[in-house]
C-alpha positions as CSV (number, residue, x, y, z in Angstrom):
1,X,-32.7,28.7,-11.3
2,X,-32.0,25.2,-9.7
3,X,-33.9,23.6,-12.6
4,X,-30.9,23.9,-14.8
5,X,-28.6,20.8,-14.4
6,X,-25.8,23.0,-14.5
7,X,-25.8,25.1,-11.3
8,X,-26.6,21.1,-9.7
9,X,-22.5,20.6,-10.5
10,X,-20.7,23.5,-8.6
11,X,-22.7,23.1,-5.5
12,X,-22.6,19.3,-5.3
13,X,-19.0,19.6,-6.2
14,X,-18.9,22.2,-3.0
15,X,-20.8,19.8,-1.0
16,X,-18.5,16.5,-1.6
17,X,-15.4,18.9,-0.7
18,X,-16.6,20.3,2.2
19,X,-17.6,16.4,3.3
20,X,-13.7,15.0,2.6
21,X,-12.6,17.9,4.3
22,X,-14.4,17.9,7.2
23,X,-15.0,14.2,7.9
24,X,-12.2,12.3,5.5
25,X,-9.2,14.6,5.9
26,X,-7.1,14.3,9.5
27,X,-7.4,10.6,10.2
28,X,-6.5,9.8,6.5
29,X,-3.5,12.6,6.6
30,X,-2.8,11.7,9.9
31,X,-2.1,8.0,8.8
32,X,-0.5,8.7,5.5
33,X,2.1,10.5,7.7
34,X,2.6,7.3,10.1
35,X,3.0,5.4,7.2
36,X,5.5,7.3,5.2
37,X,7.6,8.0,8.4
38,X,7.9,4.1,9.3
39,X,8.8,3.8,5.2
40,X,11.6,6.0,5.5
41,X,12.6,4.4,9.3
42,X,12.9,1.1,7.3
43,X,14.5,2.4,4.4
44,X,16.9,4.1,6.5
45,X,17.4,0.7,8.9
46,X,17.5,-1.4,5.6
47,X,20.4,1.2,3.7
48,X,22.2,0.8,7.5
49,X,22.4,-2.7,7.2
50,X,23.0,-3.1,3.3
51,X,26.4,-0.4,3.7
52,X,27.5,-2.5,7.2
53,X,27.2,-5.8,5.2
54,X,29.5,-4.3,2.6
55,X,31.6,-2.7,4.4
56,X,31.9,-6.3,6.5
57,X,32.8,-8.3,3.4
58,X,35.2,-5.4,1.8
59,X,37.5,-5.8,5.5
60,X,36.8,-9.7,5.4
61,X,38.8,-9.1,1.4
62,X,41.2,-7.2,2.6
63,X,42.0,-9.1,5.8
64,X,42.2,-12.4,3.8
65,X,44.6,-10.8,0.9
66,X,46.7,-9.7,3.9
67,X,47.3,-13.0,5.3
């Protein structure tokens, strides 16, 4: 039976899953979720500071047509 090249596939298929999942899996999720929390910290901080900059030049306009 293992002589035939296919039954080699699902069981070395099987074999490289069950290796990710045990060994490759939480430290890589793990920091994949790090990462994609500090991208969205730093989006957030950067979307902050882009609307306050706006917001700064749109009163520094309207203060200026005022005077």
């Amino acid at each position: 039976m293992l002589q035939n090249k296919h039954v080699w596939v699902p069981i070395v298929l099987a074999a490289m899953i069950n290796f990710l999942l045990i060994y490759g899996e939480p430290q890589d999720l793990s920091n994949i979720q790090q990462q994609i929390k500090q991208g969205i910290l730093n989006l957030t901080s950067n979307t902050i500071d882009l609307i306050d900059s706006v917001a700064n030049r749109v009163l520094n306009c309207t203060n200026n047509n005022n005077s």
